[in-house]
ChimeraX commands (.cxc) that place a marker at each C-alpha (Angstrom):
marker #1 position -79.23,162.87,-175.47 radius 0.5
marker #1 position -77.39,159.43,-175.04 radius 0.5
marker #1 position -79.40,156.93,-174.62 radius 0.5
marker #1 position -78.55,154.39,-171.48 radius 0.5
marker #1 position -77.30,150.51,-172.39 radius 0.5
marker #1 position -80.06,147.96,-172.76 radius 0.5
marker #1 position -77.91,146.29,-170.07 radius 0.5
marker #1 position -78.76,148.74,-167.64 radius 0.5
marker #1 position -81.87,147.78,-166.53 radius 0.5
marker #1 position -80.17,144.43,-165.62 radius 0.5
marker #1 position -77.41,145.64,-163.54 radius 0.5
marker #1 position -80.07,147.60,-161.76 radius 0.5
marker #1 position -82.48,144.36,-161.36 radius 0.5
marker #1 position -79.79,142.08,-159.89 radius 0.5
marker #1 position -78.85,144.95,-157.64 radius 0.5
marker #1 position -82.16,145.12,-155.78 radius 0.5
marker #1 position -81.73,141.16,-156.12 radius 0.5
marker #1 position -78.80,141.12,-154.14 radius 0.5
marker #1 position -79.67,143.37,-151.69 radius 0.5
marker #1 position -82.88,141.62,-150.99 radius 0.5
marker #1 position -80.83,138.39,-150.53 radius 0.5
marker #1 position -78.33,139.98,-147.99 radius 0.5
marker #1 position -81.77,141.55,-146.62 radius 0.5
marker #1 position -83.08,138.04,-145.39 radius 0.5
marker #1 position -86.92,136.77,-145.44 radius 0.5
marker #1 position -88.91,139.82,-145.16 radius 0.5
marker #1 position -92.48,138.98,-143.52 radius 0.5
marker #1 position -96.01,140.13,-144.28 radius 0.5
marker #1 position -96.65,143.44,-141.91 radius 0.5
marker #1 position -98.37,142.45,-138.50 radius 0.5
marker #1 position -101.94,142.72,-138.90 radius 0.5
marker #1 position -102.20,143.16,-142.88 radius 0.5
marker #1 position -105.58,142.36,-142.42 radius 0.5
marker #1 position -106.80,144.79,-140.42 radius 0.5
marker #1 position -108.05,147.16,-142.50 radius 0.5
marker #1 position -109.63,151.02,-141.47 radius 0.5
marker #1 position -112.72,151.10,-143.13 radius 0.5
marker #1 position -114.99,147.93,-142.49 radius 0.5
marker #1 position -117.83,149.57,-143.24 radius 0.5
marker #1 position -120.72,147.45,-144.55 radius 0.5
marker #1 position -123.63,148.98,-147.83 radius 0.5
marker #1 position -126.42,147.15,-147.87 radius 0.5
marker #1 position -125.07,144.16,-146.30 radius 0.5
marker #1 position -121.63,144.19,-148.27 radius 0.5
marker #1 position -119.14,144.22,-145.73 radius 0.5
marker #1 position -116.04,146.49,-146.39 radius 0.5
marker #1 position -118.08,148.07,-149.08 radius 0.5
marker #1 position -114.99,150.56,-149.98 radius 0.5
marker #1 position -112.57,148.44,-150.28 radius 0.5
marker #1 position -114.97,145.80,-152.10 radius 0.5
marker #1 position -116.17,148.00,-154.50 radius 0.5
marker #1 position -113.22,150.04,-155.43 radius 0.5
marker #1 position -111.90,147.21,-157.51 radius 0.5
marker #1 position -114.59,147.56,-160.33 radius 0.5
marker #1 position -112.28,150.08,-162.15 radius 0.5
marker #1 position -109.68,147.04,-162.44 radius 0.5
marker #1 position -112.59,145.38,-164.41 radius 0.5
marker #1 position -113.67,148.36,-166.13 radius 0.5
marker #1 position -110.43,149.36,-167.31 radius 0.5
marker #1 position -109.44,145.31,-168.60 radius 0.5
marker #1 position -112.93,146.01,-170.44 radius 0.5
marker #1 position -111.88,148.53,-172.25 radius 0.5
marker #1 position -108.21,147.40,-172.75 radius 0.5
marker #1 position -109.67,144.53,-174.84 radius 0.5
marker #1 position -112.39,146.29,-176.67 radius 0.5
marker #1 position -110.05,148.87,-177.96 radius 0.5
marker #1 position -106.96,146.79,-178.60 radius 0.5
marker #1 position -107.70,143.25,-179.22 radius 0.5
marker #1 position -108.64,144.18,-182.96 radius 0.5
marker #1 position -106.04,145.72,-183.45 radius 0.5
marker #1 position -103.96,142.99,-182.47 radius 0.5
marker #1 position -102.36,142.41,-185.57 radius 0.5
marker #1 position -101.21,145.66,-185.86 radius 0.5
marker #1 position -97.54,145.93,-186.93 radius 0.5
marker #1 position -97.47,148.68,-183.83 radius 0.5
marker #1 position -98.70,146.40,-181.23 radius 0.5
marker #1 position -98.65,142.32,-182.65 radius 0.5
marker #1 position -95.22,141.75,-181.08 radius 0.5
marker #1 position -95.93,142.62,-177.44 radius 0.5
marker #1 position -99.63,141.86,-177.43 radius 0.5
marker #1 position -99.48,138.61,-175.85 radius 0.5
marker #1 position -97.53,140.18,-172.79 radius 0.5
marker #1 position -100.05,143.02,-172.60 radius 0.5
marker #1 position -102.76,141.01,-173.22 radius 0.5
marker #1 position -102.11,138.90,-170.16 radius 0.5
marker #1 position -101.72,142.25,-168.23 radius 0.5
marker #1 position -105.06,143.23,-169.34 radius 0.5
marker #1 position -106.71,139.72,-168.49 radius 0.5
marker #1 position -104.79,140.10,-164.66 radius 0.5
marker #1 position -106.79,143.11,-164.59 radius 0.5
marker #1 position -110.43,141.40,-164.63 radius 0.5
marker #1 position -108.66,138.67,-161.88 radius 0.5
marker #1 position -107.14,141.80,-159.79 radius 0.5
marker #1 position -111.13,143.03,-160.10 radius 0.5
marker #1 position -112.41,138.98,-158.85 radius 0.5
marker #1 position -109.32,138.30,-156.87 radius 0.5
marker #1 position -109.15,141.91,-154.71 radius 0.5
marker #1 position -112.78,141.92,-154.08 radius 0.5
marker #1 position -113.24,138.43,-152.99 radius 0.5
marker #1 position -110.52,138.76,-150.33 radius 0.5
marker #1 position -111.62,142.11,-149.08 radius 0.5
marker #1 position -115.13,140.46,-148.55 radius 0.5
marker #1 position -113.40,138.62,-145.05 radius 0.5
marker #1 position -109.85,139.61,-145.34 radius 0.5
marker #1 position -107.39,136.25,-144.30 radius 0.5
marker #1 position -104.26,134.42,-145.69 radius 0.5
marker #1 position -106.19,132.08,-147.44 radius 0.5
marker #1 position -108.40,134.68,-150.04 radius 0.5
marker #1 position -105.33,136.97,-149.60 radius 0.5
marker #1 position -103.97,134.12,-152.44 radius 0.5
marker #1 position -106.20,134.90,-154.86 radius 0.5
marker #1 position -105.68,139.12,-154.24 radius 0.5
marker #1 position -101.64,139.26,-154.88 radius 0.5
marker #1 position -101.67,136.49,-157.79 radius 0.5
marker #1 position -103.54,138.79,-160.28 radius 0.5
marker #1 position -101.63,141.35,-159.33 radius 0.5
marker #1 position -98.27,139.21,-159.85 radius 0.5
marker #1 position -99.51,138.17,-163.49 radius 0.5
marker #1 position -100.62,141.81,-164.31 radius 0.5
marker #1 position -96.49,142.77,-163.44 radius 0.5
marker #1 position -95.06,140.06,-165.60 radius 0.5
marker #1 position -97.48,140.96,-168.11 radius 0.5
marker #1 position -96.46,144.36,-168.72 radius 0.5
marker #1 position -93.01,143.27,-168.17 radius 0.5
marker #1 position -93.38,140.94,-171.09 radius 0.5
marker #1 position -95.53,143.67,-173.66 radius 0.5
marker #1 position -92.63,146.45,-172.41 radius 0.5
marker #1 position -89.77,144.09,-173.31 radius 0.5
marker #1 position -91.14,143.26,-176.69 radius 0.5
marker #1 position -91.58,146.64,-177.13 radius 0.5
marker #1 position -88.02,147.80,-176.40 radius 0.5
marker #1 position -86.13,144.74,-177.57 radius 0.5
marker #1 position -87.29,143.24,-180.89 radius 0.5
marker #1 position -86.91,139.75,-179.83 radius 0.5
marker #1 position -89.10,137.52,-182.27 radius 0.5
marker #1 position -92.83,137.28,-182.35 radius 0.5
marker #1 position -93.35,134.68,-179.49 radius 0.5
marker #1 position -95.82,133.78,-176.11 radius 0.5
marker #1 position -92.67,132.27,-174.53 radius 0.5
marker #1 position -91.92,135.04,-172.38 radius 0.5
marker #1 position -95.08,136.05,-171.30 radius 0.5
marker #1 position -95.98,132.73,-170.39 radius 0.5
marker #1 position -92.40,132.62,-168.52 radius 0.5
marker #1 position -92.69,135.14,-166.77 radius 0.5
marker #1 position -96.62,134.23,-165.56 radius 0.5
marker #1 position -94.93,130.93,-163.89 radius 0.5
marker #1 position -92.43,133.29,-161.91 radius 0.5
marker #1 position -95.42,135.45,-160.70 radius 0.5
marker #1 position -97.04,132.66,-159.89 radius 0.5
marker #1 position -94.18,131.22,-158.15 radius 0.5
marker #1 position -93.57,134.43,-156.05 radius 0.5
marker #1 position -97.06,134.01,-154.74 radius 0.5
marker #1 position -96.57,130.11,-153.86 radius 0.5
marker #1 position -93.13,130.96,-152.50 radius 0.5
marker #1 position -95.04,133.57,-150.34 radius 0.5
marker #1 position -97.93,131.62,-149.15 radius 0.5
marker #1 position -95.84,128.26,-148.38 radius 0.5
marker #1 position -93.53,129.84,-146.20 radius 0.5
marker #1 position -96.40,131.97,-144.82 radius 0.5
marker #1 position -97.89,128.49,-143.59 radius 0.5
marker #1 position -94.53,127.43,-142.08 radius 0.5
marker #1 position -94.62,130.98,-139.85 radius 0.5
marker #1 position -92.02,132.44,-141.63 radius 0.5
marker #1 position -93.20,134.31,-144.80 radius 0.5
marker #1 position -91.16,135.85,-147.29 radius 0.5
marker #1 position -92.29,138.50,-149.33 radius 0.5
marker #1 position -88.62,138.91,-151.31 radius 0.5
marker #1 position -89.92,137.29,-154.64 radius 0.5
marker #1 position -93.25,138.70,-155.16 radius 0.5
marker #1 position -91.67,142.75,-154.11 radius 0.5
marker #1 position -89.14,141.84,-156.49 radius 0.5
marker #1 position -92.00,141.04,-159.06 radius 0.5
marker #1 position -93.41,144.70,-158.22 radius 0.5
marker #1 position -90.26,146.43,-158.27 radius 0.5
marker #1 position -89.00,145.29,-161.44 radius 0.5
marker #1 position -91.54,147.33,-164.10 radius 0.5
marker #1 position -91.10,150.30,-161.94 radius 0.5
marker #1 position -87.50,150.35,-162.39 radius 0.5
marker #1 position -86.89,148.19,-165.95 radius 0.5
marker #1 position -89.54,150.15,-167.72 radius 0.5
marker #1 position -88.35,153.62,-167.96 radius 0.5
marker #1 position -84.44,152.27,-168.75 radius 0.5
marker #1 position -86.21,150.20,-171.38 radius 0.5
marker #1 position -87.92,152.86,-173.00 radius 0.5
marker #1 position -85.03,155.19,-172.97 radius 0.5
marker #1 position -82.31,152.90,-174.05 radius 0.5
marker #1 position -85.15,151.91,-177.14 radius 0.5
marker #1 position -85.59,155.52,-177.92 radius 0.5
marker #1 position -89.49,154.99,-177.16 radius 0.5
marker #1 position -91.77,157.99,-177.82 radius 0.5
marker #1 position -91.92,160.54,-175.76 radius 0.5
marker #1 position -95.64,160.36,-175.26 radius 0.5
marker #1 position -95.50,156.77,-174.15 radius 0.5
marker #1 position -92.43,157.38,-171.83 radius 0.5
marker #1 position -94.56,160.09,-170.47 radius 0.5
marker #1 position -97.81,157.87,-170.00 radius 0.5
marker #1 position -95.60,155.03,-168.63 radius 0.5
marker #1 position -94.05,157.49,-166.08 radius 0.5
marker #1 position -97.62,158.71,-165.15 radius 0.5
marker #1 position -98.46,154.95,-164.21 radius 0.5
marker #1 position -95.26,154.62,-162.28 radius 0.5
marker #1 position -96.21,157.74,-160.02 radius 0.5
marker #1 position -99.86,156.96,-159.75 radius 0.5
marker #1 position -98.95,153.15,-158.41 radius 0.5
marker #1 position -96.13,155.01,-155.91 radius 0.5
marker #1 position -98.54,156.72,-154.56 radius 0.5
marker #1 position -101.04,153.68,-154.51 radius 0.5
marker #1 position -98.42,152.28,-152.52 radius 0.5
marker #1 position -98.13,155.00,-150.29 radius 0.5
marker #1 position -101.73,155.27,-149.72 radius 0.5
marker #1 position -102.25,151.47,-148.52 radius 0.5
marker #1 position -99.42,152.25,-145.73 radius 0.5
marker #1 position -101.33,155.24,-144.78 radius 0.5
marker #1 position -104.91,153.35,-144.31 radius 0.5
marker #1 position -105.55,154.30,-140.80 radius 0.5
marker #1 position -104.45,157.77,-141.37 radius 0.5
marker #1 position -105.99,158.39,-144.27 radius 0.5
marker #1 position -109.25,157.33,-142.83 radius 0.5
marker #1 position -109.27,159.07,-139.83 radius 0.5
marker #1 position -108.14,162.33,-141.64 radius 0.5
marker #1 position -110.95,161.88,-144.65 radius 0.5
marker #1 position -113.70,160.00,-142.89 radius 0.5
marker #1 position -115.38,158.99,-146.50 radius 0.5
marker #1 position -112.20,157.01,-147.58 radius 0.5
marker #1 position -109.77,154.80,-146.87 radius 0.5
marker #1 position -106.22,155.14,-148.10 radius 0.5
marker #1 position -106.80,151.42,-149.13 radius 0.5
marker #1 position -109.87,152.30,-150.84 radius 0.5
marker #1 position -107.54,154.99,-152.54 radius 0.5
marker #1 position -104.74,152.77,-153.24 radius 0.5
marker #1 position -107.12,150.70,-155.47 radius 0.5
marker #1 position -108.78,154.18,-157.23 radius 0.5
marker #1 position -104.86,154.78,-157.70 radius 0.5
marker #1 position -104.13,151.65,-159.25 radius 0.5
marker #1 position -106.79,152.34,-161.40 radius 0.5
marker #1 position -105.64,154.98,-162.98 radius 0.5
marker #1 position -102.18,153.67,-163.24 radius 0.5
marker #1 position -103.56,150.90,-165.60 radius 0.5
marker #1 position -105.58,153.39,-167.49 radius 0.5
marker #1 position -102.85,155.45,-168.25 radius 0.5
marker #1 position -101.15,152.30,-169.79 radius 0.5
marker #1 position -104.13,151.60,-171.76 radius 0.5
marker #1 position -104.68,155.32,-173.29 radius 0.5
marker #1 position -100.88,154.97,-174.92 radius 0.5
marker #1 position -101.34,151.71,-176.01 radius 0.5
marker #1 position -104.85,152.80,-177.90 radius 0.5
marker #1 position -103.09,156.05,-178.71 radius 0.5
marker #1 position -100.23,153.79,-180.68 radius 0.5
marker #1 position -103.00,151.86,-182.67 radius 0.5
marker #1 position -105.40,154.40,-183.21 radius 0.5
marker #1 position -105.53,154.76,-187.37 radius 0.5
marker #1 position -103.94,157.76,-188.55 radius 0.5
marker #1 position -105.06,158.80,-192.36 radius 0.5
marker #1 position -102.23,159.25,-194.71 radius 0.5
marker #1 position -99.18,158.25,-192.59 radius 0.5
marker #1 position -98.11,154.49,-192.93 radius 0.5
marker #1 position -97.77,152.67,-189.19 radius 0.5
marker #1 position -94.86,152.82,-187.13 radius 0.5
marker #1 position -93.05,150.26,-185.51 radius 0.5
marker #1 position -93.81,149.94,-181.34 radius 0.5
marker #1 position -92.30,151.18,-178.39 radius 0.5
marker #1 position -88.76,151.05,-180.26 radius 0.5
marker #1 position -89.31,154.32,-182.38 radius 0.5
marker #1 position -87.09,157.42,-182.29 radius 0.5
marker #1 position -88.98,160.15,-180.19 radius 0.5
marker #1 position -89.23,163.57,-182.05 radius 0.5
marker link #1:1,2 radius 0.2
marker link #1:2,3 radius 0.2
marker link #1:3,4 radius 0.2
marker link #1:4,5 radius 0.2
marker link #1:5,6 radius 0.2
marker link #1:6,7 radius 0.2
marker link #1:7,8 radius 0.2
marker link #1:8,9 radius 0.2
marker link #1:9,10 radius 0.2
marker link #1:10,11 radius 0.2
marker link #1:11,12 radius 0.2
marker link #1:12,13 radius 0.2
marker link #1:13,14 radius 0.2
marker link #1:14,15 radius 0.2
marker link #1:15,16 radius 0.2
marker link #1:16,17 radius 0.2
marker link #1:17,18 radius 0.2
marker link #1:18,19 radius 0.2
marker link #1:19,20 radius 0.2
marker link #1:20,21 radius 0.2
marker link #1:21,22 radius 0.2
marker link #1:22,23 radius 0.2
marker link #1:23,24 radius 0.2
marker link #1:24,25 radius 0.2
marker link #1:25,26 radius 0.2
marker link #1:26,27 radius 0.2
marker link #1:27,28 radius 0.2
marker link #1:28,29 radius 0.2
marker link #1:29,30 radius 0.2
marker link #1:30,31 radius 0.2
marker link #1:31,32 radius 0.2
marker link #1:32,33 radius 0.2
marker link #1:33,34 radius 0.2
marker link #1:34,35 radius 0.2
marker link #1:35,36 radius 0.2
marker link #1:36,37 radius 0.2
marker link #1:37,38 radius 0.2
marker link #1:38,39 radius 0.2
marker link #1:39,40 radius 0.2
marker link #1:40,41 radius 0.2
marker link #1:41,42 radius 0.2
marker link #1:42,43 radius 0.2
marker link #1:43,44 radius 0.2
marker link #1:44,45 radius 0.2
marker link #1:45,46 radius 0.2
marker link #1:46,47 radius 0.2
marker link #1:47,48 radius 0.2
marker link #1:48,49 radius 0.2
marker link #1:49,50 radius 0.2
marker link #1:50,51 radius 0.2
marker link #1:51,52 radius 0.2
marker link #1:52,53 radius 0.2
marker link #1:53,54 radius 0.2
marker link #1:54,55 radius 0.2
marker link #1:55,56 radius 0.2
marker link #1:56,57 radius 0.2
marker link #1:57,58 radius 0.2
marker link #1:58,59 radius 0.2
marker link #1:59,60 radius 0.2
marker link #1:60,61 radius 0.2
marker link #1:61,62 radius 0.2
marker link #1:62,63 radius 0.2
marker link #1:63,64 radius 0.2
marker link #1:64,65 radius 0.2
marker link #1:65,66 radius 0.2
marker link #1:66,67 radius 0.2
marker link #1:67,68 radius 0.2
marker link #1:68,69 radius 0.2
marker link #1:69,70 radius 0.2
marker link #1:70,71 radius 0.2
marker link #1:71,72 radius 0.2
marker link #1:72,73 radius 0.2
marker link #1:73,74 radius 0.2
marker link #1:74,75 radius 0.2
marker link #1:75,76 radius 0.2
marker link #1:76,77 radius 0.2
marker link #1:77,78 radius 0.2
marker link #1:78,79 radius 0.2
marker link #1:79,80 radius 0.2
marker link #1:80,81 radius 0.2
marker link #1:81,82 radius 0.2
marker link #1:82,83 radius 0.2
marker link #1:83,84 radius 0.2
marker link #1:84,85 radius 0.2
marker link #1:85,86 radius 0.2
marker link #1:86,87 radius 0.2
marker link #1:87,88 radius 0.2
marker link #1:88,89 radius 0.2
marker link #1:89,90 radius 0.2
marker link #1:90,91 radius 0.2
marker link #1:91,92 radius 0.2
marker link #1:92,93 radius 0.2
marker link #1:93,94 radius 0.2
marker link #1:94,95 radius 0.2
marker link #1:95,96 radius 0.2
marker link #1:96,97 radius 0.2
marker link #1:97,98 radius 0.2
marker link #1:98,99 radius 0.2
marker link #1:99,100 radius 0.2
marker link #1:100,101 radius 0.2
marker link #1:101,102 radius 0.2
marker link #1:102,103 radius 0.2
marker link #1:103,104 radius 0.2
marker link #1:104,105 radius 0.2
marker link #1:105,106 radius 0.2
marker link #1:106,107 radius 0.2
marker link #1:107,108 radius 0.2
marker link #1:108,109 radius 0.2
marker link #1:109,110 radius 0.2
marker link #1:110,111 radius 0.2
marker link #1:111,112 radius 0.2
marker link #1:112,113 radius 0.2
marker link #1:113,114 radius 0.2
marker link #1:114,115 radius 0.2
marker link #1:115,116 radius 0.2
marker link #1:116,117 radius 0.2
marker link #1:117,118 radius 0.2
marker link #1:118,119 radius 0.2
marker link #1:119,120 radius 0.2
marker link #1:120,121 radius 0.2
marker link #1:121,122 radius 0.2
marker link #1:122,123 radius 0.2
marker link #1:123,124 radius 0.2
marker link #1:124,125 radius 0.2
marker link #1:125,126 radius 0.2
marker link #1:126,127 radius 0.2
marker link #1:127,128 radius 0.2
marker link #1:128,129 radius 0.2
marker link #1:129,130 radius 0.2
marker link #1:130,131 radius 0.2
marker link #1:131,132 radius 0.2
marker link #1:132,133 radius 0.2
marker link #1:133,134 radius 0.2
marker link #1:134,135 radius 0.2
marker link #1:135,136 radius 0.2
marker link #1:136,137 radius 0.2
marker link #1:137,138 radius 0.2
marker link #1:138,139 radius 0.2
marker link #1:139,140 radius 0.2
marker link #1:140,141 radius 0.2
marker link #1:141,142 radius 0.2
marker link #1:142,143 radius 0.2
marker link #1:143,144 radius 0.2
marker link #1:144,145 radius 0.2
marker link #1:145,146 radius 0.2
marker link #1:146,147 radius 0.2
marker link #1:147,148 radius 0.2
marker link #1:148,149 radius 0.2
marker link #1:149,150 radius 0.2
marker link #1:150,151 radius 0.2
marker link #1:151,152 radius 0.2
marker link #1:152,153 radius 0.2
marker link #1:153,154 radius 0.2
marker link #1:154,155 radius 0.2
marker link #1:155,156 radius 0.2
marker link #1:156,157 radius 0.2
marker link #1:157,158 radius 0.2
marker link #1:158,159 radius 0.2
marker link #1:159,160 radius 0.2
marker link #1:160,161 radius 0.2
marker link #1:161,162 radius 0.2
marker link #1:162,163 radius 0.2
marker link #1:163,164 radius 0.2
marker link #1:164,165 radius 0.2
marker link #1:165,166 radius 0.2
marker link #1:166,167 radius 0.2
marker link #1:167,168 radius 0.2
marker link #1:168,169 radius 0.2
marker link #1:169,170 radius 0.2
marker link #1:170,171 radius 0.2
marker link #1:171,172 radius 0.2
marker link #1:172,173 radius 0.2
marker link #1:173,174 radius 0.2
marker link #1:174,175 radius 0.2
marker link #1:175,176 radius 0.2
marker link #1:176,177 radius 0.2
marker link #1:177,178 radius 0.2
marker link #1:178,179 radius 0.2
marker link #1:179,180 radius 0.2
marker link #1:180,181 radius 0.2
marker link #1:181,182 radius 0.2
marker link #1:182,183 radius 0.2
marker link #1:183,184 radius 0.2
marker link #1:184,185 radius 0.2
marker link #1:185,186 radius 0.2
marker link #1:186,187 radius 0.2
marker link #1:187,188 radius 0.2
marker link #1:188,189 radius 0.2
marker link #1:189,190 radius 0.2
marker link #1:190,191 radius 0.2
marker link #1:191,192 radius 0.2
marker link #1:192,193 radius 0.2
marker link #1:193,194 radius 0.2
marker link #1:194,195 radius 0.2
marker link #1:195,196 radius 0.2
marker link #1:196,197 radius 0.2
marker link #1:197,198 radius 0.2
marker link #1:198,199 radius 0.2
marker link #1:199,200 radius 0.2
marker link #1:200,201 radius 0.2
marker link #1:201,202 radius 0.2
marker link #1:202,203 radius 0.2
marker link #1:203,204 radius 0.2
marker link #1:204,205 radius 0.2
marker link #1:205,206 radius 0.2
marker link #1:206,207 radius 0.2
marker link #1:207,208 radius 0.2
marker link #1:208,209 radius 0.2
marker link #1:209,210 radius 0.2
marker link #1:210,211 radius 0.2
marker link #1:211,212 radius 0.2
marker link #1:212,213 radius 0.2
marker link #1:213,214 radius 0.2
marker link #1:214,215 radius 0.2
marker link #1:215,216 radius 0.2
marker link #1:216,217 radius 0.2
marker link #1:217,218 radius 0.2
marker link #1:218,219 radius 0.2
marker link #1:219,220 radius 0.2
marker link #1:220,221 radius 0.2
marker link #1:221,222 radius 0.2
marker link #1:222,223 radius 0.2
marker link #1:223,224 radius 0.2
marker link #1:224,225 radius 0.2
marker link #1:225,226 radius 0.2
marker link #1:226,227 radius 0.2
marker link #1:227,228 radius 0.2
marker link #1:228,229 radius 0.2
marker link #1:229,230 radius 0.2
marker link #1:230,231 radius 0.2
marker link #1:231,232 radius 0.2
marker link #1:232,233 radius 0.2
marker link #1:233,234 radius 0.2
marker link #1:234,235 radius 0.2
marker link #1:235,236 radius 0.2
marker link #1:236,237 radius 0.2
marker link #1:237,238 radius 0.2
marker link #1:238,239 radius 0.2
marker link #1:239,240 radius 0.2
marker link #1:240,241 radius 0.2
marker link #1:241,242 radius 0.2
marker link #1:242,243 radius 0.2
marker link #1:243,244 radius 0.2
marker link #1:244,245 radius 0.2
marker link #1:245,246 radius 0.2
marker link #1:246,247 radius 0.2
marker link #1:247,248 radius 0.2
marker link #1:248,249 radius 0.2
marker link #1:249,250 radius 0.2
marker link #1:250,251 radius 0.2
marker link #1:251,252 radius 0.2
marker link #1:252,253 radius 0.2
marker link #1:253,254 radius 0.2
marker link #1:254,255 radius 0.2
marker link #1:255,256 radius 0.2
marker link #1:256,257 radius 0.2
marker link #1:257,258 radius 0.2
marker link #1:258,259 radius 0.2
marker link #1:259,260 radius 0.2
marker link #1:260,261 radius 0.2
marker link #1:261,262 radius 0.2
marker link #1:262,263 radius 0.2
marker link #1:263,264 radius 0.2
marker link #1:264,265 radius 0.2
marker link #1:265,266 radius 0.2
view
């Protein structure tokens, strides 16, 4: 099967660029912070959406205990640094989530979609270095942490100015979901990694699909919010990132380790 041009992911970035530019400023939805289950357990208030971010935590604890010593593996050393800042946006997604969800407002709502930001240019950054064989260096992760930051500022500055614009940090959001699986094919990456990567991609769509649907899912469940889903979702999204990347390291007696993410499937 022909594999598509590197520069495809690209063409397909600056696309969704463009049209967000032609789109305009595209504001936070009226009462974000209104949320369907506000529930309280033992005096934690919006206990569901609260607690549901301990798998974030769980999952950046495991990331790290299974991969960081293997670091220096010839398999995983050149993207590390990217996925090890996706990993460490994890444990802030766990902080940063549950600390706004605790009294939902602008302000805390900060410290929610930064994590998340750095936990997209992360696995941006691992995924690249993966795919592309640029040389061993933190440059891009790091580069790409200032633009996720930057989306956030962007957001919350012209938030304060009653105008806020989304554009850069959806950008930030989109890009994995779309550059990821043209990186992987054009690279030739496994097929059990595509596969895992692809997994992730549908479990955060339907994350995203969830957290539309709070109300509804709510009322139609009664136990659960589709927020409190969206973050279970997530979850699992980043989990099934993790298994590959332990599955690429894991030691395998009498075969000599493969390159990364570029390798030939079979």
């Amino acid at each position: 099967m022909k594999r598509p041009p590197h520069g495809l992911a690209g063409l397909a970035l600056s696309a969704i660029a463009i049209a967000m530019l032609a789109h305009g400023p595209i504001p936070q939805l009226a009462h974000y912070h209104e949320f369907a289950d506000t529930r309280s357990l033992l005096g934690l208030p919006n206990a569901g959406d609260v607690l549901s971010n301990a798998g974030f935590a769980l999952v950046a604890a495991w990331g790290f205990a299974v991969l960081a010593p293997r670091s220096r593996d010839p398999r995983l050393a050149r993207s590390w640094p990217g996925y090890a800042l996706f990993l460490a946006a994890l444990a802030l997604t766990a902080a940063g989530s549950a600390w706004y969800h605790l009294a939902p407002d602008d302000a805390r709502l900060v410290w929610d979609r930064l994590p998340i930001a750095l936990a997209c240019a992360g696995l941006l950054a691992g995924v690249y270095a993966d795919t592309h064989e640029p040389p061993r260096s933190r440059a891009l992760p790091l580069a790409l942490a200032i633009a996720g930051a930057a989306s956030v500022l962007w957001w919350s500055i012209t938030d304060a100015r009653g105008a806020g614009d989304l554009r850069p940090y959806l950008f930030l959001q989109a890009a994995p979901l779309v550059a990821i699986p043209l990186w992987q094919a054009g690279a030739g990456a496994r097929r059990a990694e595509r596969l895992a990567f692809a997994a992730a991609i549908a479990l955060y769509a339907a994350a995203k699909a969830f957290e539309l649907a709070d109300r509804a899912v709510f009322d139609a469940l009664g136990f659960a919010s589709g927020h409190t889903l969206k973050h279970l979702l997530a979850t699992a999204a980043s989990a099934a990132i993790v298994a590959s990347l332990a599955a690429r390291v894991r030691p395998r007696p009498g075969k000599a380790a493969p390159r990364g993410g570029v390798q030939a499937s079979g």
